[in-house]
C-alpha positions in Angstrom: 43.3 8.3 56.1 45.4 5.6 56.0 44.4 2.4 54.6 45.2 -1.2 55.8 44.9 -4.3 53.5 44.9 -7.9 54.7 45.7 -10.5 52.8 48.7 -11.5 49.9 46.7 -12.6 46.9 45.2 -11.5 43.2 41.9 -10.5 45.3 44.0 -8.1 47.5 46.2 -6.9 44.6 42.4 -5.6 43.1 41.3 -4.3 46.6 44.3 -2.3 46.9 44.5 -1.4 43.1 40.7 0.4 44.1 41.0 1.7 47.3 44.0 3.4 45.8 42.2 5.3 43.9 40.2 7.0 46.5 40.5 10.8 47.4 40.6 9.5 51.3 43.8 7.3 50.7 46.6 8.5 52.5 48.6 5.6 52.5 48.0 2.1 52.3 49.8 -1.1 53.6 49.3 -4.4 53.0 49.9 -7.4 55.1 51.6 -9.7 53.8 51.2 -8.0 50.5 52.6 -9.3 47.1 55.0 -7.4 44.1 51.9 -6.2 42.0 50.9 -3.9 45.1 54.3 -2.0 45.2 53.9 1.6 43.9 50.5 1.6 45.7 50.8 -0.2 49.0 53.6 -0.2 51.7 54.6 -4.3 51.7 54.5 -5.3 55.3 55.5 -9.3 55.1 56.7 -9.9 58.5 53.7 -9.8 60.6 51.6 -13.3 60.0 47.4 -12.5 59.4 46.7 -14.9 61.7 47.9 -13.4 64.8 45.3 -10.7 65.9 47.7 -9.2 68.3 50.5 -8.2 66.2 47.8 -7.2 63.3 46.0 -5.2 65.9 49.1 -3.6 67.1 50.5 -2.5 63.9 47.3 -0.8 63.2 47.2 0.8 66.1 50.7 2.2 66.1 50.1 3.2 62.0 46.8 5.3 62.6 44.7 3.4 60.3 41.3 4.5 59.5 40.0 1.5 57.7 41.1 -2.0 57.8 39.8 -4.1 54.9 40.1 -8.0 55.0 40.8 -10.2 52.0 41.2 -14.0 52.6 38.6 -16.4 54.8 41.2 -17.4 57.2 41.9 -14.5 59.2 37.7 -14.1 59.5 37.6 -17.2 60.7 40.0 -16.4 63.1 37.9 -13.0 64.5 40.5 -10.5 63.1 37.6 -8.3 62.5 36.9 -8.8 66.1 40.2 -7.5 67.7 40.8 -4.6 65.3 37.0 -3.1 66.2 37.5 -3.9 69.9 40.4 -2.0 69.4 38.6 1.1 67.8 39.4 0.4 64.1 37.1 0.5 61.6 37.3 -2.7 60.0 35.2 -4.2 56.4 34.6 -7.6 56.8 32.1 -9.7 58.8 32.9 -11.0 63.1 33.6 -14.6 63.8 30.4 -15.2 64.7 28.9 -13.9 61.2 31.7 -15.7 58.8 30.9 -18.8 60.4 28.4 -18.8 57.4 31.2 -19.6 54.7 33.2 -21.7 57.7 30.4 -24.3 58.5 28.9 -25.7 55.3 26.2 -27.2 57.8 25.9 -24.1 59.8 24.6 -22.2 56.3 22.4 -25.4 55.0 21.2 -25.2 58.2 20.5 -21.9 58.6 18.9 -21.6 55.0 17.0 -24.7 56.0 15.8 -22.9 58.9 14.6 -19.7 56.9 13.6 -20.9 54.0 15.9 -19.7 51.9 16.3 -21.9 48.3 19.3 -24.0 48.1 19.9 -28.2 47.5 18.5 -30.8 49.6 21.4 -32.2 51.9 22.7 -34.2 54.9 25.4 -33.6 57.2 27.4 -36.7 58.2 30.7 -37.2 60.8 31.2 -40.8 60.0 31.9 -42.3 56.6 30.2 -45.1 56.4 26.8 -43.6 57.5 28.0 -40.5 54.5 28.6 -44.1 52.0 25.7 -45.6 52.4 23.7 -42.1 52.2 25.8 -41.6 49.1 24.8 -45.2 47.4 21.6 -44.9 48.7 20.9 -41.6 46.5 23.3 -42.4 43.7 25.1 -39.8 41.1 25.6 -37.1 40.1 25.8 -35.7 44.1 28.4 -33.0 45.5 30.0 -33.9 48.5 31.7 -31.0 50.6 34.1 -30.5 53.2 32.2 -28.5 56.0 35.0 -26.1 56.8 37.2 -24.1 54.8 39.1 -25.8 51.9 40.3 -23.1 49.9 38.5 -23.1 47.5 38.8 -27.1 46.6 37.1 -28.9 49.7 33.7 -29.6 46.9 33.7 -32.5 44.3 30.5 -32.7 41.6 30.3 -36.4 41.8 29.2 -37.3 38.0 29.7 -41.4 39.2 28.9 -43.3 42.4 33.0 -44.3 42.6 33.7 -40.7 42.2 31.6 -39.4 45.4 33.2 -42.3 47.2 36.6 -41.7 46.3 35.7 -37.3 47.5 34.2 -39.0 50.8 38.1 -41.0 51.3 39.7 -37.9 50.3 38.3 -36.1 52.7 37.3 -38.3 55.7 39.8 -40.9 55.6 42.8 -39.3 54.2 41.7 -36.1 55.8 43.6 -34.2 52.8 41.7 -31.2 54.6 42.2 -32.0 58.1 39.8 -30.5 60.5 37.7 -29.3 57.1 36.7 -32.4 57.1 35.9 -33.9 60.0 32.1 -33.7 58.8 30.6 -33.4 55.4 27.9 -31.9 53.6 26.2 -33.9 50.9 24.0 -32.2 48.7 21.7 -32.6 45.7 23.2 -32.0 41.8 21.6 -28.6 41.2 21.5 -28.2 37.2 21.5 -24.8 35.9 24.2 -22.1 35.4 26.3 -20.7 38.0 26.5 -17.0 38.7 28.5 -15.1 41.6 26.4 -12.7 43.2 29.0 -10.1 45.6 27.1 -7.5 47.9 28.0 -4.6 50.3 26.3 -5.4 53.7 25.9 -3.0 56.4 23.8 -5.6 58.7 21.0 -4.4 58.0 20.7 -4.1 53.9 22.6 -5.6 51.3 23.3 -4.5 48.0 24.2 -6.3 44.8 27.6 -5.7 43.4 27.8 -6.6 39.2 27.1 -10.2 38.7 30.3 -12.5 38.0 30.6 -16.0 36.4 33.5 -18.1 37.8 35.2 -21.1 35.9 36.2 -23.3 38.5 37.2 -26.6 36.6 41.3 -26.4 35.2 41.0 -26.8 31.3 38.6 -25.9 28.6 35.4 -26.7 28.3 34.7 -27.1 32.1 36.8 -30.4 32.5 39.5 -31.0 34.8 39.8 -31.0 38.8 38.4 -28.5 40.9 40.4 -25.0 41.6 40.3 -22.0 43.5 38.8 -20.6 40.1 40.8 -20.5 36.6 39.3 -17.4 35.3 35.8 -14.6 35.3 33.4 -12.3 33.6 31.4 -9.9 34.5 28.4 -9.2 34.0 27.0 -12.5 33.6 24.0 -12.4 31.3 22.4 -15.1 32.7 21.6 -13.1 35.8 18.5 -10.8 33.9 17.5 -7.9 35.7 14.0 -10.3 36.8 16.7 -12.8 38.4 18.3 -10.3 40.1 15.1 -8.8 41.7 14.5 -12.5 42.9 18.1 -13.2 44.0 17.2 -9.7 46.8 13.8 -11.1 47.6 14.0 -14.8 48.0 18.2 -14.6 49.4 20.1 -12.1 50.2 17.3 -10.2 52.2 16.2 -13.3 53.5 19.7 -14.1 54.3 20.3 -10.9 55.9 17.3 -11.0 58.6 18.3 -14.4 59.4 21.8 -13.6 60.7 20.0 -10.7 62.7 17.9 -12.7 64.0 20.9 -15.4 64.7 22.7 -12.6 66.8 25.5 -12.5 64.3 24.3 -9.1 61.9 26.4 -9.0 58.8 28.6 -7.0 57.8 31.3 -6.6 54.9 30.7 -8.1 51.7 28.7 -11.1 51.5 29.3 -13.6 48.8 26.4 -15.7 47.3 27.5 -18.5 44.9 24.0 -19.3 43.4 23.0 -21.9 40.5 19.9 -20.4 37.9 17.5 -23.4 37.8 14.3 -24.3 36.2 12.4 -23.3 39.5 14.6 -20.1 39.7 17.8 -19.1 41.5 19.1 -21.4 44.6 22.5 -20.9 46.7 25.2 -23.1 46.1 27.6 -21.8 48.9 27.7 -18.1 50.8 30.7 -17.1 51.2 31.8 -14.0 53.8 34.1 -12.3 51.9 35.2 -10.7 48.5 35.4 -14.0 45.6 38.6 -14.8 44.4 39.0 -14.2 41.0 35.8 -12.2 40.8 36.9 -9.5 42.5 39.0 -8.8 40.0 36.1 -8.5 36.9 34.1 -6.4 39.7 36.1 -3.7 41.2 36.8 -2.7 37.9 33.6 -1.6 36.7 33.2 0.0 40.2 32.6 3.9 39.1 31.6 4.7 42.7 34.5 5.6 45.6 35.1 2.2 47.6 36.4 3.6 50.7 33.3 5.5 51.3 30.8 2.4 50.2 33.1 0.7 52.7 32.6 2.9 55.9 29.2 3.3 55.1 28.6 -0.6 55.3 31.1 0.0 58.5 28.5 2.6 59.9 25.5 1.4 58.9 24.5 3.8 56.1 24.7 1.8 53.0 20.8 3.0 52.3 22.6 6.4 51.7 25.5 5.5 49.5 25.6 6.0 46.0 26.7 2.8 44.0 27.7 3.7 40.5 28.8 0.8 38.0 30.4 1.1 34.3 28.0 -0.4 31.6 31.1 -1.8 30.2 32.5 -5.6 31.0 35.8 -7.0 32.2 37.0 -10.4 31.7 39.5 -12.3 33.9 41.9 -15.2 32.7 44.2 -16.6 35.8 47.4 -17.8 34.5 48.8 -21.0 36.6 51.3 -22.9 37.3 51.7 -26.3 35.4 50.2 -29.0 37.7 48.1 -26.8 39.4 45.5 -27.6 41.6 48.3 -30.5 42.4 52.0 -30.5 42.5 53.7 -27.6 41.2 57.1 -25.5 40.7 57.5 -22.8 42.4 60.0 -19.8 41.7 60.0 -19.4 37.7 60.9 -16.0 36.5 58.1 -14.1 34.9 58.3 -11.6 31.9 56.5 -9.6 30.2 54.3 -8.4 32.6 54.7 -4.2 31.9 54.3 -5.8 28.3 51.1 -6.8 29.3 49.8 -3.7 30.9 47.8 -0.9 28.9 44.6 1.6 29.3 42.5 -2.1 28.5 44.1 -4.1 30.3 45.0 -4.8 34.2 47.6 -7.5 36.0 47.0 -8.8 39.2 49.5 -10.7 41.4 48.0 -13.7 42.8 50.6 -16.1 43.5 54.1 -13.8 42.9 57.4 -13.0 44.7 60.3 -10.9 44.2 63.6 -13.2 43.7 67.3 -11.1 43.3 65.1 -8.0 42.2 62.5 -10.3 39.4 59.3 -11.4 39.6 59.2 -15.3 40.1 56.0 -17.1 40.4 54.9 -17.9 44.2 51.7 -20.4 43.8 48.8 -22.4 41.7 47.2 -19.4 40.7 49.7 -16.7 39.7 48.3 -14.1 37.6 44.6 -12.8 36.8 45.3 -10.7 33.3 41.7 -8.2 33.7 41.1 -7.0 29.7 38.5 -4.4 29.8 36.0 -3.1 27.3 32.4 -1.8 26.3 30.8 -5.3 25.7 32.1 -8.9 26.5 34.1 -9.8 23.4 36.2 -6.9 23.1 37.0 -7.0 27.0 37.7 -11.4 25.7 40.2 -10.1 23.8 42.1 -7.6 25.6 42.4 -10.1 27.9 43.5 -12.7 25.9 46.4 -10.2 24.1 47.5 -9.4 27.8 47.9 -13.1 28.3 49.7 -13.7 24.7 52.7 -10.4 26.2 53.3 -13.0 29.5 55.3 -15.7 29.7 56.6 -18.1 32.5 58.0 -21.9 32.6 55.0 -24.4 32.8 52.5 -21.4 32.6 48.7 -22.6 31.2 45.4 -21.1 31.4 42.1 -21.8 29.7 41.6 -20.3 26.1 37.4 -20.2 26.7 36.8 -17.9 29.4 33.3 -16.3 29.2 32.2 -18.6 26.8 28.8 -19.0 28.2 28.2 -15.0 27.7 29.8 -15.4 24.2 27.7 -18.0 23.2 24.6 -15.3 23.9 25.7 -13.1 21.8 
């Protein structure tokens, strides 16, 4: 059959890079695509995500048997909706159901409302109410712009001036816009964070390999916040016992509750959780695949995605196989200097085929073709996936990927997976 991909970035460049493999792939296109899909996906960058028509109409007219949508954007804006009203088979929740990563407040809410484990928190539209909540509990807090942010619309507050400056950023200066017409503030949850991806078929959910993101920009876990800077999987910290609890206190729970909302879910459901003393609570859900732990997860995928994907389409996940590698893969993002600020654009980019071997995997994240080369394109440019049969020796494929690529202003972090290292 043929295939359709949504989306432009390093999670799309994995989707494709897997569905690609499937004995049902026919052909594949992409929209809007990036150069590490060529070779496997026909680029189609004139059509923009966000109009359903035109995305609905080139289906249509290019037989596809599955859409699959990347990015939060077009879910928000009911792509998923218009391609299945139009008779396509489509991966990737309805409006109704991604409102759950689109409204911070709707999912506190809604978790509030079930009883699902996640940080005390209040939902304010004015600033100065959201100050004086804010000096009234003190620091460490995390403040949160309720909608979508990309990634960087959530500040840990470790000081009372920090929250307050998050609470300008976002209300006053409205460096968000509509995101943040309302924040969420929430409790400082300590523990360790794990990324928890499952297939959903709106009835059951299943658990995908469990990730670790690194969201902070440089070693160590200090810097600004980012769309993530690199990720492992599996994360040790998620023991077979947490897992177990992670189905029975969230994502079942989590499941029945948009059921019983009216808005079953479907795709794949993303829960950011935090491992505490009093067990595992949800930072965030989000309603699609993570970006960059897609790429550390469809990797040790053994199963065939396209099938796994219908059946969550069809309701029939309960009889899919799911098959992972016992292996590990490790992700390190290589970025643009400046990034998550100001940054260049349009540096060429070399070594990349360099880079490439049986251990080792490049995804395009933020790329473009310039006079036939690959020039860098955004913050987040490359995810370099080493691959191997325990964490360290997937660390260091990784890393020698990295070491073959080279680009002006490029930097990464030099400790990714350090928390699973430091197990060992």
């Amino acid at each position: 059959m043929n295939l359709l991909v949504i989306g432009g970035g390093g999670r799309e460049n994995a989707l494709v890079w897997k569905l690609s493999q499937s004995p049902m792939a026919e052909k594949i296109y992409a929209i809007p695509g990036n150069p590490g899909m060529e070779g496997m996906a026909d680029i189609v960058d004139d059509i923009d995500v966000l109009d359903n028509a035109a995305v609905t109409e080139f289906a249509k007219s290019h037989d596809i048997g599955l859409a699959v949508v990347g990015p939060e954007a077009p879910l928000a804006n009911g792509v998923v909706d218009a391609l299945s009203k139009a008779g396509i088979k489509t991966f990737g929740p309805t409006k109704a159901a991604a409102e759950i990563e689109v409204s911070k407040a709707f999912s506190k809410m809604l978790m509030e409302k079930y009883g699902i484990p996640t940080a005390k928190y209040k939902v304010f539209s004015d600033i100065v109410s959201a100050r004086e909540y804010v000096r009234q509990e003190g620091a460490p807090i995390v403040i949160k712009a309720d909608g979508l942010a990309a990634g960087k619309g959530v500040t840990v507050a470790m000081t009372l001036d920090e929250a307050l400056e998050a609470l300008d950023i976002i209300m006053s200066d409205k460096t968000f816009g509509d995101a943040g017409s309302r924040v969420v503030i929430e409790e400082y949850m300590r523990g360790e964070e794990v990324s928890v991806l499952c297939f959903a078929d709106g009835e059951n959910a299943v658990q995908m390999v469990p990730s670790q993101d690194h969201k902070c920009a440089y070693d160590g876990d200090r810097g600004p916040n980012t769309g993530g800077m690199g990720t492992y999987a599996p994360a040790p910290v998620a023991t077979p016992e947490i897992r177990q609890r992670v189905q029975e206190e969230i994502i079942d729970p989590v499941m029945e509750a948009m059921r019983k909302e009216g808005r079953p879910y479907k795709g794949c459901l993303y829960a950011g959780l935090m491992i505490t003393d009093e067990g595992p609570k949800v930072v965030e859900f989000n309603a699609r695949f993570g970006d960059p732990e897609t790429q550390v997860v469809l990797p040790l995928l053994e199963s065939d995605l396209v099938s796994i994907m219908l059946a969550c389409i069809d309701g029939k996940l309960k009889e899919q196989e799911i098959n992972w590698s016992k292996g590990a893969a490790v992700c390190v993002v290589m970025a643009s200097g400046g990034y998550p600020k100001a940054y260049g654009k349009g540096y060429q980019i070399d070594g990349i085929n360099d880079a490439i071997s049986d251990n080792c995997l490049v995804f395009h994240a933020g790329t473009a073709k310039k006079d036939g080369k690959v020039v860098t394109n955004g913050g987040r440019v490359l995810g370099v996936v080493g691959r191997g049969a325990e964490i360290r020796e997937a660390v260091d494929a990784a890393y020698a990927g990295v070491a073959d690529i080279s680009f002006k202003a490029e930097f990464h972090r030099n400790d990714i997976a350090h928390r699973a290292l430091e197990r060992l």
